[in-house]
C-alpha positions as CSV (number, residue, x, y, z in Angstrom):
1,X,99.1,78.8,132.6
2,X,100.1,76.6,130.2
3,X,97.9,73.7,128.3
4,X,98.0,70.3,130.5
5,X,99.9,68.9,127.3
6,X,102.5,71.6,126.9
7,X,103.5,71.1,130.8
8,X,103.4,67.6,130.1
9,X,106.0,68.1,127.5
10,X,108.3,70.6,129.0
11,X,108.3,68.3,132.1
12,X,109.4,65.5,129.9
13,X,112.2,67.3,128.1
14,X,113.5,68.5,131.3
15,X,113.5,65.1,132.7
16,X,115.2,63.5,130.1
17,X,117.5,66.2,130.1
18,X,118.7,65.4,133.1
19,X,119.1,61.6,132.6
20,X,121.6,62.6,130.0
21,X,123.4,64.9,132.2
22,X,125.2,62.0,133.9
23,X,125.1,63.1,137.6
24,X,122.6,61.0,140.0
25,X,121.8,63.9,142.4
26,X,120.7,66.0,139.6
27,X,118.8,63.3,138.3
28,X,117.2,62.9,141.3
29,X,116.5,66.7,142.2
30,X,114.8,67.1,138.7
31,X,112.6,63.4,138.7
32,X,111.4,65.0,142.8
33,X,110.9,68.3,140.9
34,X,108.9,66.9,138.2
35,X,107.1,65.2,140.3
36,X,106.1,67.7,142.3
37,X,105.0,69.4,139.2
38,X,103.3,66.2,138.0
39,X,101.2,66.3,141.7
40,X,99.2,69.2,141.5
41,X,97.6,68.5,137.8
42,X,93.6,67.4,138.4
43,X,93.2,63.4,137.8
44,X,91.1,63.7,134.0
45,X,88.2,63.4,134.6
46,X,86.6,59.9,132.6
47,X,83.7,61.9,131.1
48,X,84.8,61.9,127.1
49,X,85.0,57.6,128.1
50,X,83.5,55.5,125.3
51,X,82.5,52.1,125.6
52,X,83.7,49.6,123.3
53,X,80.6,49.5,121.5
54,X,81.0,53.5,120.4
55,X,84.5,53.0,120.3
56,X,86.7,51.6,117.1
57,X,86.9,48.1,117.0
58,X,90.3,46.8,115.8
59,X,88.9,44.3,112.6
60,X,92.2,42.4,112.7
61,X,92.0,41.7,116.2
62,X,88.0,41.3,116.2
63,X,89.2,38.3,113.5
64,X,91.5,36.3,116.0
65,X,89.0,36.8,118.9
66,X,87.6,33.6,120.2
67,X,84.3,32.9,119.6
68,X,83.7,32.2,123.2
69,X,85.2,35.3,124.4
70,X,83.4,37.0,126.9
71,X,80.7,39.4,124.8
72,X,81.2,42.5,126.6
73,X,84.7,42.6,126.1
74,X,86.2,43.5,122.2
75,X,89.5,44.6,121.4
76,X,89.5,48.1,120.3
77,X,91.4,49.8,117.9
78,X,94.3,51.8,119.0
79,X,95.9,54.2,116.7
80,X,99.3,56.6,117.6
81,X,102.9,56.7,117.5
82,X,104.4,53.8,118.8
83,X,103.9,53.9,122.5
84,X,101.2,51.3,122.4
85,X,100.9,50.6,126.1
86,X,100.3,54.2,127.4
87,X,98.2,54.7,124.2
88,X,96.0,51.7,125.2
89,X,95.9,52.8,129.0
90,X,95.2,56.3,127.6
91,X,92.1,54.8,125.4
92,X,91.0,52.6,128.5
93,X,90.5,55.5,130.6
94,X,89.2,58.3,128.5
95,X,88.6,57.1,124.7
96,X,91.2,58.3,123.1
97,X,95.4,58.6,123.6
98,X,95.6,61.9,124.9
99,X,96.7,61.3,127.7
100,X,99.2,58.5,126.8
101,X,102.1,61.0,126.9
102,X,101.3,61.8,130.8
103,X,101.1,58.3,131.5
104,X,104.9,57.6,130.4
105,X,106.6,60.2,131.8
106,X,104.7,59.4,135.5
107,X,105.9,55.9,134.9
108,X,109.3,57.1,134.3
109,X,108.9,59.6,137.1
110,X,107.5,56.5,139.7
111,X,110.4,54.0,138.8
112,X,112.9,56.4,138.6
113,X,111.3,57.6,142.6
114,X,111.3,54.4,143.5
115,X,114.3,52.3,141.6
116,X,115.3,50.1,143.9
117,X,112.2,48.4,144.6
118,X,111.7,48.2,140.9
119,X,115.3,46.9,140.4
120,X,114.9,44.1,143.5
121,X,113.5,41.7,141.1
């Protein structure tokens, strides 16, 4: 079986694959599909969690924090590709960004499930 991250990846290429096919059926076949796939991987467990006193704090950030800022709070340092949200959900819930990747395409996957409630407004 393959590595969590390598089924991750497949599952995203085949999903945007078929966004860029052009057909909405397909679309929809291949998001049900992937999240089918997406269903039976284990919820990661939060043991490798660090709390933001063993984790990196961001000094640029820590600068601009208010003094009266609650003290068990600090913004942490977030380093990745550019995908900041899922990289600071990622480092929320286990330390680090490893599972930022996951987090995107199950976002994708849930709004493109569920686009009309999402496009409602």
């Amino acid at each position: 079986m393959p590595e969590r991250s390598e089924l991750v990846e497949a599952l995203r290429l085949k999903l945007q694959e078929a966004t860029e096919c052009g057909e909405p059926e397909t679309l929809r076949a291949v998001t049900a599909e992937v999240d089918k796939q997406l269903s039976v991987l284990p919820v990661p467990l939060l043991a490798r969690r660090t709390s933001h006193r063993e984790a990196e704090v961001d000094p640029e950030a820590k600068a601009l924090y208010p003094e009266d800022a609650p003290s068990d709070m600090a913004p942490l340092a977030c380093p990745g590709v550019g995908n900041h949200l899922f990289e600071a959900a990622s480092t929320l819930l286990l330390g680090d960004a490893g599972l930022s990747m996951e987090l995107q395409l199950r976002t994708m996957v849930e709004m493109l499930l569920h686009k009309q409630y999402y496009l409602k407004g």
